[in-house]
C-alpha positions as CSV (number, residue, x, y, z in Angstrom):
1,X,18.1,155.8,-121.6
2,X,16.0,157.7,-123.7
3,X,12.1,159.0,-123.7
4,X,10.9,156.5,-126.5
5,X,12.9,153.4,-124.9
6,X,11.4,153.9,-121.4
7,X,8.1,154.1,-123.1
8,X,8.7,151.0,-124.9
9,X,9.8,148.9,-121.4
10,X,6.6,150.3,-119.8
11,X,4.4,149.0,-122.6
12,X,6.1,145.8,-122.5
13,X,5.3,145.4,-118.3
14,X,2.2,146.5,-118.4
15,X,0.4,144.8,-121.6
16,X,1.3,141.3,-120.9
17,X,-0.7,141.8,-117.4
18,X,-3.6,143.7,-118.9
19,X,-3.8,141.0,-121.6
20,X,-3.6,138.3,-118.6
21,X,-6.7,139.9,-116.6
22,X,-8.5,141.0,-119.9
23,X,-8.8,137.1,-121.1
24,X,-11.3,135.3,-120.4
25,X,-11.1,132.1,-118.4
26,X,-10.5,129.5,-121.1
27,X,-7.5,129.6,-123.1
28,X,-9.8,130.9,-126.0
29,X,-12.9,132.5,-126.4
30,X,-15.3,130.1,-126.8
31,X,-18.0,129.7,-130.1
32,X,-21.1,130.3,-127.6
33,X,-20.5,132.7,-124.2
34,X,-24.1,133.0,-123.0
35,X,-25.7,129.8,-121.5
36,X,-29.8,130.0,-120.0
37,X,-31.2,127.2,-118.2
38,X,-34.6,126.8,-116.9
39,X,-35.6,124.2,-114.2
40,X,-39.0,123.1,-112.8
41,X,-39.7,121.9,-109.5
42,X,-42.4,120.9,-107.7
43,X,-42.3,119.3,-104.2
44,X,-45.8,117.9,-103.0
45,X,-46.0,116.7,-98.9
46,X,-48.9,115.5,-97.2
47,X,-48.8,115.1,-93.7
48,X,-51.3,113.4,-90.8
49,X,-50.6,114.2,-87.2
50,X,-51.5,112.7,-83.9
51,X,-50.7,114.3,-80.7
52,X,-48.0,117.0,-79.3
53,X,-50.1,120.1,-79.5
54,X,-52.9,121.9,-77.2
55,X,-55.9,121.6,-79.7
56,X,-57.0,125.3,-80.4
57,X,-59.5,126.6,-78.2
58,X,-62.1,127.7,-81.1
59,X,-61.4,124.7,-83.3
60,X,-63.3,121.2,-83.5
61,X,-65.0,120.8,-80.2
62,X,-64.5,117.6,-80.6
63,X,-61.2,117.0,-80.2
64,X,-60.6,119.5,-77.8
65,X,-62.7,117.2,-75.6
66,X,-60.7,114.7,-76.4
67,X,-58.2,116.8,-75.6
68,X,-55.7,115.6,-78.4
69,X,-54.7,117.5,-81.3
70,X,-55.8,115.8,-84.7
71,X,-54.6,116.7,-88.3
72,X,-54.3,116.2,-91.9
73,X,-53.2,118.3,-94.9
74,X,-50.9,118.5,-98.2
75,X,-48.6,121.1,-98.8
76,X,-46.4,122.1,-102.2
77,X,-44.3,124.3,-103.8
78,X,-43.3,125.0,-107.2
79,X,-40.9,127.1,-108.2
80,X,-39.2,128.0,-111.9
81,X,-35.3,128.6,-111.7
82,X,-33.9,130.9,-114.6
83,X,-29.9,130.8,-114.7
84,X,-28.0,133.0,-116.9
85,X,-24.3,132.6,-117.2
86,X,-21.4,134.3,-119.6
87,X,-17.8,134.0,-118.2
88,X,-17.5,136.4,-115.4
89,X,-21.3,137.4,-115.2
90,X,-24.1,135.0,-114.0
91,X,-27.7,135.3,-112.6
92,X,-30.6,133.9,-111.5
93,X,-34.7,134.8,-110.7
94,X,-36.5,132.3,-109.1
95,X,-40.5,133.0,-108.4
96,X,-41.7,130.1,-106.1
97,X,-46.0,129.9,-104.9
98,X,-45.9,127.7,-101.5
99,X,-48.9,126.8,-99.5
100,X,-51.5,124.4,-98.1
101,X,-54.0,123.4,-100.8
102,X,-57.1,125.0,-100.3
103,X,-55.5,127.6,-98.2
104,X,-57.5,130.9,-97.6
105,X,-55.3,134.0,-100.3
106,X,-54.3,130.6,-102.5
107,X,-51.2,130.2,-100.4
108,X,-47.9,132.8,-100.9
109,X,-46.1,133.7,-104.4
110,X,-42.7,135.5,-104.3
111,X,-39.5,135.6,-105.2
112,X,-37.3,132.8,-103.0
113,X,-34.3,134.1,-105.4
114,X,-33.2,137.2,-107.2
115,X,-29.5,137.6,-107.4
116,X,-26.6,139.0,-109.9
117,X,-23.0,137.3,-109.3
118,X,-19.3,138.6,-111.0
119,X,-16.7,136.4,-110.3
120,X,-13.2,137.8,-111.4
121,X,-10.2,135.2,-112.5
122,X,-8.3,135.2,-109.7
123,X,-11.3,133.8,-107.1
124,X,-13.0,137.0,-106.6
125,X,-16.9,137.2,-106.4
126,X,-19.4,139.5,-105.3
127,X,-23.1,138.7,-105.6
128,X,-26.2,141.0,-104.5
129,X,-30.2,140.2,-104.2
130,X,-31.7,138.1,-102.7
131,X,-30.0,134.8,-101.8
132,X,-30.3,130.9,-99.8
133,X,-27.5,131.2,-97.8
134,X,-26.0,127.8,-97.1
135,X,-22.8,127.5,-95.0
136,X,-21.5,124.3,-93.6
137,X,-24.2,121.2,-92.4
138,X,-26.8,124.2,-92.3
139,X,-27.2,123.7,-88.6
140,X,-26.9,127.7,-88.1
141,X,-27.4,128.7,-92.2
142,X,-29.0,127.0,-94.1
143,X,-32.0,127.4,-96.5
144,X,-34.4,125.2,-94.4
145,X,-36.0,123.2,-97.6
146,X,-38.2,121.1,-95.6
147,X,-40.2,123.9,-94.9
148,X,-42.5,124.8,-98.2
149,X,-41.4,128.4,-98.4
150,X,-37.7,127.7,-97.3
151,X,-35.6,130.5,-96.3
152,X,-33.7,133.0,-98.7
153,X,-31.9,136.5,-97.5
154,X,-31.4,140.3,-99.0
155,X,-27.8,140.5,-98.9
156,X,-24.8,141.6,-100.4
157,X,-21.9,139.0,-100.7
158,X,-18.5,139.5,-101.4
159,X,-15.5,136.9,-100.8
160,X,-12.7,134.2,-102.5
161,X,-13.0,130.5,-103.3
162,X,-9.5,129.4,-104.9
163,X,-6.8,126.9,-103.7
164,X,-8.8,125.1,-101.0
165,X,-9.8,128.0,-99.5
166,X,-13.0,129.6,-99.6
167,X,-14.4,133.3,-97.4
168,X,-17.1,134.8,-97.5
169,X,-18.2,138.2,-96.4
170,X,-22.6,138.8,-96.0
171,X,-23.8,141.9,-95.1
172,X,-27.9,142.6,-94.8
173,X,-30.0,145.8,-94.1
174,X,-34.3,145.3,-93.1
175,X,-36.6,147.5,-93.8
176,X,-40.2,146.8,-93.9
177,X,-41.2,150.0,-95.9
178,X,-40.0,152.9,-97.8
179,X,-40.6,156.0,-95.4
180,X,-39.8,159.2,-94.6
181,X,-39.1,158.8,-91.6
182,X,-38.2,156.3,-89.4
183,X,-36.0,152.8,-89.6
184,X,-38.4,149.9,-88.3
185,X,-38.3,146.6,-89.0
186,X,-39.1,144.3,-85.8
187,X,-40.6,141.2,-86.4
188,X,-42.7,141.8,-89.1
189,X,-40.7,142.1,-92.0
190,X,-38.9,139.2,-94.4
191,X,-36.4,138.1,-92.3
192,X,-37.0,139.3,-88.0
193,X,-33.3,140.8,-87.8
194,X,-32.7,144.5,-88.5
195,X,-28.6,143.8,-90.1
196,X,-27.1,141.1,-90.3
197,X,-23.2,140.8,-90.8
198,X,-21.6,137.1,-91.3
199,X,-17.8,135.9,-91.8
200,X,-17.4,132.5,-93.3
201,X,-13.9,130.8,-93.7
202,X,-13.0,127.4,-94.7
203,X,-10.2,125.2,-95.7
204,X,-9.9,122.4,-97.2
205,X,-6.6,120.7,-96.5
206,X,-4.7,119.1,-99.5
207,X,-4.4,115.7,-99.6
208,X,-6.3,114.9,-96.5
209,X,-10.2,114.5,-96.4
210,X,-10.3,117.5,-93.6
211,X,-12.2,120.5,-93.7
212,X,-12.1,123.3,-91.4
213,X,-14.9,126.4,-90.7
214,X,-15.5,129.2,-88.9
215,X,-18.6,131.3,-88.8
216,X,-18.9,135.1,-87.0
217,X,-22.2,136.4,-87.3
218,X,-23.5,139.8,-86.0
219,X,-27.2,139.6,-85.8
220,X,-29.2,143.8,-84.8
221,X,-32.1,142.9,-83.5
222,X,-34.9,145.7,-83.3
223,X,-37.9,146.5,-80.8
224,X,-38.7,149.6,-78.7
225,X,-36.8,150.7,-76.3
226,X,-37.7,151.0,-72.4
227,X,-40.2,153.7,-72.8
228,X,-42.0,152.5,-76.0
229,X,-41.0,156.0,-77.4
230,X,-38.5,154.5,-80.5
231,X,-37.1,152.1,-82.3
232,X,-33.6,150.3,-80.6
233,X,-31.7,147.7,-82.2
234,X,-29.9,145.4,-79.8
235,X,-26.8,142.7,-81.4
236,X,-25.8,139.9,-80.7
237,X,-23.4,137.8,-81.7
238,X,-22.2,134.0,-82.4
239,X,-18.9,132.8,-82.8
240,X,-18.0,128.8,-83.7
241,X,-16.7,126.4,-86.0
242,X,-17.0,123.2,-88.0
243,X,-15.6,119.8,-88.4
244,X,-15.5,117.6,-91.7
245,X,-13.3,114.5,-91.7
246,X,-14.0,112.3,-94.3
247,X,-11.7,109.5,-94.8
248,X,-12.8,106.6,-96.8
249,X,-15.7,104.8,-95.1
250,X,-16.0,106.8,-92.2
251,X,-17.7,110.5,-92.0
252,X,-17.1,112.4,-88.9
253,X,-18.4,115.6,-88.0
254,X,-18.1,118.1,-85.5
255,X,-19.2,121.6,-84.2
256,X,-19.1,123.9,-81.6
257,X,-21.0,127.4,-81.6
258,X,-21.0,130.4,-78.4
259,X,-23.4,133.2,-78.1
260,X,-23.1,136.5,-76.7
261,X,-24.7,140.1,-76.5
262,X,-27.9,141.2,-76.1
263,X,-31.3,140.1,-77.2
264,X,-34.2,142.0,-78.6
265,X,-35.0,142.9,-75.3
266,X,-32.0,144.2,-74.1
267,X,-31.4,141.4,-71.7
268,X,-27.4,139.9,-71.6
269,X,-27.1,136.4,-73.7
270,X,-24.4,134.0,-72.6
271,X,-25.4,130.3,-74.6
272,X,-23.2,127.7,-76.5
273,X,-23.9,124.4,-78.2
274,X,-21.8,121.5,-79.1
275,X,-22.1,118.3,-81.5
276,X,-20.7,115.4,-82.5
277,X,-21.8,113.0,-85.1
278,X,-19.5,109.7,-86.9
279,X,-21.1,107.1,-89.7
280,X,-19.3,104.3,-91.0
281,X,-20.5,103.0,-94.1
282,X,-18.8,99.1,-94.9
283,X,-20.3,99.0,-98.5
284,X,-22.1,101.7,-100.3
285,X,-25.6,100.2,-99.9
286,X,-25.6,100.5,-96.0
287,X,-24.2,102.2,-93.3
288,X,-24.8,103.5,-89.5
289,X,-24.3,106.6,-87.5
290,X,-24.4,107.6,-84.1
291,X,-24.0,111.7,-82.7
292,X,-24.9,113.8,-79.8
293,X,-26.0,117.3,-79.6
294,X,-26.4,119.8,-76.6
295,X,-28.3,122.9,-76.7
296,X,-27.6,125.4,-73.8
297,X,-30.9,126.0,-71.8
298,X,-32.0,129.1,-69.5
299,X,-31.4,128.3,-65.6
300,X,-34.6,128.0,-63.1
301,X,-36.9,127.5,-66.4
302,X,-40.0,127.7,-64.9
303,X,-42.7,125.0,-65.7
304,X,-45.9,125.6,-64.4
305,X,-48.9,122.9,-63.8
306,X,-51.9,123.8,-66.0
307,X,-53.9,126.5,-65.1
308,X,-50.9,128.5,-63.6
309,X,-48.9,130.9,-64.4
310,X,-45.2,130.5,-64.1
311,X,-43.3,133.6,-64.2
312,X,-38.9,133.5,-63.8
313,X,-37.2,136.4,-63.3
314,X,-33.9,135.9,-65.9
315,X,-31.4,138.4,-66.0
316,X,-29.0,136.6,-68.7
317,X,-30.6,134.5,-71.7
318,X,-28.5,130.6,-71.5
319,X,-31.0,129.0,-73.9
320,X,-29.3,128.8,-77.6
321,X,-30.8,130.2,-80.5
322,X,-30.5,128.3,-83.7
323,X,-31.0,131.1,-85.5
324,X,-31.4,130.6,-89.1
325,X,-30.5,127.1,-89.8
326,X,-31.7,123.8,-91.5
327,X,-34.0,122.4,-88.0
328,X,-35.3,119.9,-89.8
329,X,-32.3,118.1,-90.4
330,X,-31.4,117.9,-86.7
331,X,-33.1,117.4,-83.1
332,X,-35.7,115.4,-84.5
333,X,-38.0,114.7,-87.5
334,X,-41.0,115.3,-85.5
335,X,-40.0,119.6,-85.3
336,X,-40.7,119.8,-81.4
337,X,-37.9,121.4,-80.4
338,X,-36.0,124.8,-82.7
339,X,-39.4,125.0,-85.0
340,X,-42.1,125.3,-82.1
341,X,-41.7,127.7,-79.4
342,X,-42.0,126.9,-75.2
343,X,-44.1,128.8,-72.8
344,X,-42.8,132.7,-72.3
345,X,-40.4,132.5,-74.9
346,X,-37.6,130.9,-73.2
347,X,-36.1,127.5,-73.3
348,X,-34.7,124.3,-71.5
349,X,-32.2,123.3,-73.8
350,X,-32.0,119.8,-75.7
351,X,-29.9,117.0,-75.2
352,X,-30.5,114.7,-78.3
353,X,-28.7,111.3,-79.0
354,X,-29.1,109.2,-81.5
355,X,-28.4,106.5,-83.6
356,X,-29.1,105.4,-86.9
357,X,-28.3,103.3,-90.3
358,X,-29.7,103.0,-94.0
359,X,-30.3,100.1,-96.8
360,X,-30.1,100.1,-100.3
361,X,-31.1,97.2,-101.4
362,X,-31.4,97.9,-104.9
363,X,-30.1,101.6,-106.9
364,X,-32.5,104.2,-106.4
365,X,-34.1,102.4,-103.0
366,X,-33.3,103.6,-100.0
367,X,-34.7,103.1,-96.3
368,X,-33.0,105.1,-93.2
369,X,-34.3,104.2,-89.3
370,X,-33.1,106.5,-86.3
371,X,-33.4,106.3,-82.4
372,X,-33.6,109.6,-80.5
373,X,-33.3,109.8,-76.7
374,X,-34.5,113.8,-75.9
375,X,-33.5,115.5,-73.0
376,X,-33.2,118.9,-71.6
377,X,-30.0,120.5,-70.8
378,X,-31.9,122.2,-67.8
379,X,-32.5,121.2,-64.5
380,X,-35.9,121.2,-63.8
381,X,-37.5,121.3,-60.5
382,X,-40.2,118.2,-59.2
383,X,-39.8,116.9,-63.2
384,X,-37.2,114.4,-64.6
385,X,-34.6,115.7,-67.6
386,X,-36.2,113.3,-69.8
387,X,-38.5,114.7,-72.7
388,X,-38.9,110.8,-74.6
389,X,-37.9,108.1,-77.3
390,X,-38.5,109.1,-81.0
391,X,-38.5,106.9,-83.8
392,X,-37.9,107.2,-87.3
393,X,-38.4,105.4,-90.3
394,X,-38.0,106.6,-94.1
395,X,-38.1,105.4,-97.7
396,X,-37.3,106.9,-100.8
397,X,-37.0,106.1,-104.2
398,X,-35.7,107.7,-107.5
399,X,-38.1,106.9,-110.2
400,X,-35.9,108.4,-112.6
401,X,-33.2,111.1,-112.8
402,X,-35.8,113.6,-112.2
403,X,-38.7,111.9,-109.9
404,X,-38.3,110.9,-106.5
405,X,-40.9,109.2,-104.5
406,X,-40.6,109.7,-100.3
407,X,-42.1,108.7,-97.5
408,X,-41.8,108.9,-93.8
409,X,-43.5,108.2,-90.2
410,X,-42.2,108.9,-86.8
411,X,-43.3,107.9,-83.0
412,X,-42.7,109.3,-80.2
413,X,-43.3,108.6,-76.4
414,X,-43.4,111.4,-73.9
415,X,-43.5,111.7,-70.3
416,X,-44.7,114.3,-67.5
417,X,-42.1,116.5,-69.0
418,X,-42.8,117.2,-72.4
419,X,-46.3,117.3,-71.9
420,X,-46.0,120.0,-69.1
421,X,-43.6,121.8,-71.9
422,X,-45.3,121.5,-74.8
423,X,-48.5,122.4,-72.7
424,X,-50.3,118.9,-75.1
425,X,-51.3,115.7,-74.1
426,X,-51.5,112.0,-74.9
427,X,-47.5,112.1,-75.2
428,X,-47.4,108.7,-74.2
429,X,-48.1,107.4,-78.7
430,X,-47.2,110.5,-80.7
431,X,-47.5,110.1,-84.2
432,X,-46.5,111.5,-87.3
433,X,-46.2,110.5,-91.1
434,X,-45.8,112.0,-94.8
435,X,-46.1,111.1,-98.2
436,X,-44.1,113.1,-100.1
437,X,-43.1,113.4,-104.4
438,X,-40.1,115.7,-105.8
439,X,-40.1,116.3,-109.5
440,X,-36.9,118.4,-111.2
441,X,-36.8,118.5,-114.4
442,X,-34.7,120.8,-116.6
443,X,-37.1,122.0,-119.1
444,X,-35.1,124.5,-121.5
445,X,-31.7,125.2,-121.9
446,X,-29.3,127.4,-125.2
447,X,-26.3,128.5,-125.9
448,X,-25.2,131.0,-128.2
């Protein structure tokens, strides 16, 4: 075979397949590639509180002789999303202010996202700047929405979605500064983790309503070391996975998450959690639930009367971290437990079941109730397990496609225990309830 012929095969391999990765996604190139969107929202809360806090010391002398913590405030965020999308390319800036009105510095403007994402023809993707990482029922990722500034991540991304299958590769870096010299970024900075490394895998299985994940995350954690000389970073890690089955009418969910390494401190972690959660809905305008979580806790957790100091020596940390998940959505409406912190840092666990249903009597009306019985997962000594009874009740309507009206209130009974853990009193009539409106309109969108 000649010179020219050969040439002519190789031509005739190659060009089909550069021709095949050179297209575009459609068939043909469509009249208008480049598409903007910009969409407004604005999410107004406000809030009244009774109960489940130590009054500050300097604050109202009042009610620190009454010797029950008293509040009332609104909260919002607004934020202004601009997509841009052509083909393979697509991106999106969005500035968000968040805050308490009348807040001292007119609350906090910044950027919650900033990100540029390729995806390739075949699945591919990789996406860098900074992102609201969501993975699963957000119980250890999530963006945390409830909270007015939410959370959002510097990361690089890279990973596959195709065929029912879907992984994803995050890696971060912290710094709090450019310097010269030096690498430091403990506690103070955007997120409190030095690096960050996350796998995420899941399947989809064809044909049945199953999903399957699992998450591996590798979290550097910085402080100085033993002689307060430099900067150490300590990792730990977290290895677990998720449950969807959804057939039909029922919804059932399941999880199960292990922690290991070391802390910030340098001391050994060894912590798990598991949960377990099924809803049946008969007809589409109601439906119940029931689930369980547990929450490892740290052994001999001390819990000293008031006035005292109680002081445990641990030499492994059993109390689970929820790192940086949704905690709103779970343990509680009230945000006792994974949003507030115990005494000396460490933790008792949580037991929490509950049960629950909704109504829609009409479209756009909905009303949800829940029970919680709390518990910890710790032993404690001369106190019982039990933390109290929460209950919730919630409303919410959809004005129109873009305006939703909310509103919630929650009560809560407390015994010995929680007020001895959350270091507040009158925990026998907790209270706590919102008023909240959501507005998200899209405001401008082209092609061309």
């Amino acid at each position: 075979m000649n010179t020219s012929i050969r040439r002519w095969l190789l031509a005739a391999l190659v060009l089909p397949g550069l021709m095949l990765v050179a297209q575009p996604a459609s068939d043909s190139i469509p009249e208008k590639e480049n598409e903007l969107t910009v969409d407004l929202q604005f999410f107004g809360r406000g809030e009244t509180r009774y109960g489940g806090m130590l009054p500050e010391a300097d604050d109202q002398k009042e009610e620190e002789s009454s010797g029950v913590a008293k509040s009332s405030f609104l909260l919002s965020r607004t934020r202004l999303a601009i997509n841009y999308k052509r083909d393979w390319l697509e991106a999106r800036v969005t500035p968000q202010h968040s805050g308490i009105w009348g807040q001292a510095g007119k609350g906090a403007f910044n950027l919650y996202e900033t990100w540029v994402k390729l995806t390739a023809r075949c699945g591919l993707f990789a996406q860098v700047g900074r992102v609201a990482l969501s993975y699963d029922d957000e119980r250890i990722i999530g963006s945390d929405d409830w909270a007015m500034a939410s959370q959002s991540h510097d990361v690089l991304r890279v990973g596959y979605e195709g065929h029912g299958h879907r992984a994803h590769v995050v890696f971060a870096y912290n710094q709090n500064a450019e310097v010269l010299d030096g690498n430091t970024n403990f506690f103070n900075g955007a997120q409190p983790y030095k690096t960050m490394q996350d796998v995420w895998y899941h399947y989809d299985l064809p044909k049945f309503p199953l999903g399957i994940s699992v998450l591996f995350m590798n979290i550097g954690m910085q402080n100085e070391d033993e002689n307060h000389l430099k900067h150490k970073t300590w990792f730990q890690q977290l290895l677990g996975g998720y449950l969807s089955f959804r057939p039909k009418r029922w919804n059932v969910e399941a999880s199960y998450y292990h922690q290991m390494g070391k802390n910030e401190r340098g001391m050994k972690i060894d912590a798990w959690m598991a949960s377990g959660k099924v809803a049946f809905s008969p007809k589409p305008t109601y439906g119940f639930v029931l689930g369980y979580d547990y929450l490892s806790g740290d052994k001999y957790f001390a819990v000293p009367e008031e006035g005292h100091i109680g002081m445990v020596l641990h030499d492994v940390i059993r109390g689970f971290s929820t790192v940086y998940g949704s905690h709103h959505k779970f343990y509680g409406a009230m945000d006792f437990f994974y949003v507030s912190t115990y005494m000396h840092g460490f933790t008792p666990g949580l037991q929490n079941i509950y049960v629950g249903g909704f109504f829609s009597p009409i479209k756009g009306l909905k009303f949800d109730a829940s029970y919680h019985y709390l518990a910890t997962a710790t032993k404690l000594d001369k106190l019982d397990m039990s933390l109290g009874h929460e209950f919730e009740f919630q409303a919410s309507y959809a004005i129109s496609r873009d305006v939703g009206l909310m509103a919630g209130a929650s009560f809560m009974s407390g015994g010995e225990t929680m007020e001895r853990l959350k270091r507040s009193s009158n925990n026998s009539s907790l209270r706590w309830g919102w008023i909240g409106l959501s507005v998200n309109p899209r405001i401008f969108t082209t092609k061309w």
